[in-house]
N, C-alpha and C positions, 0 to 999 in steps of 0.2 A: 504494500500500500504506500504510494506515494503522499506525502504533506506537502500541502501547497507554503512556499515562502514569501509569496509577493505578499506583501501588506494590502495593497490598494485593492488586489483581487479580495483578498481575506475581508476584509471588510465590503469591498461590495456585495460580494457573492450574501454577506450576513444582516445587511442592513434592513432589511424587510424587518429581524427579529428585533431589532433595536427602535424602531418608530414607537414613543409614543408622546402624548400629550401632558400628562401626569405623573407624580413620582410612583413608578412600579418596579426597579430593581432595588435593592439591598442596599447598594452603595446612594440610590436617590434618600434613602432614608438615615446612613451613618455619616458616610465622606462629604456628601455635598452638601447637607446643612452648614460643616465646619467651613466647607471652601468659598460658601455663599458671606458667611461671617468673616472672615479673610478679608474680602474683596470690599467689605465695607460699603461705605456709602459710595451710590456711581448715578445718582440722579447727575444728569448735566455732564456726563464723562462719555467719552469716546469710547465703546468697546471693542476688539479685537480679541476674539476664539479662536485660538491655535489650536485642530484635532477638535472639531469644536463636533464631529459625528452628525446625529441626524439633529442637531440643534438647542437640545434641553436647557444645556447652562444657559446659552445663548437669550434663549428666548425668556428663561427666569432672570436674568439680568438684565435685560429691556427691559422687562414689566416694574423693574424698580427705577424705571426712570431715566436709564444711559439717553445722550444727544443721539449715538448712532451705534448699531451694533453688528460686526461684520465675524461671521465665523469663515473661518478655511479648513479645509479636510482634506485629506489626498484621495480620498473614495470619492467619487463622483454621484454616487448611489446615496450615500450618507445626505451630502450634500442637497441633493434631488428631495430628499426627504424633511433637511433642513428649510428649505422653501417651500415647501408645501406646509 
């Protein structure tokens, strides 16, 4: 059995499983509280999401108010996802 090494494939090929709206994996409910708290206050700040996936941080750190918020992903799939 071959394992795929491209990233870009790995993650398109996956991104369907990762769409959602609301917090539904494990790490939406331990890691990202903390990382959302980190990031602090961004009413009126520029955002930029490096691996930003199908969008989640992204779209939770708008909703607090960023001037603009731009993810990039190497997955085109993610991405696809991320605008929608």
């Amino acid at each position: 059995m071959s394992i795929e090494k491209d990233p870009e494939k790995l993650y398109d090929d996956q991104a369907d499983n990762w769409s959602r709206q609301k917090p539904s994996s494990l790490s939406d409910f331990t890691a990202r509280p903390a990382v959302f708290t980190m990031c602090g206050e961004v009413k009126g700040l520029d955002l930029l999401d490096l691996g930003c996936g199908e969008g989640y941080c992204t779209r939770e750190l708008a909703s607090r108010g960023t001037k603009t918020a731009m993810g990039i992903d190497l997955s085109a799939e993610m991405v696809r996802l991320a605008q929608a």
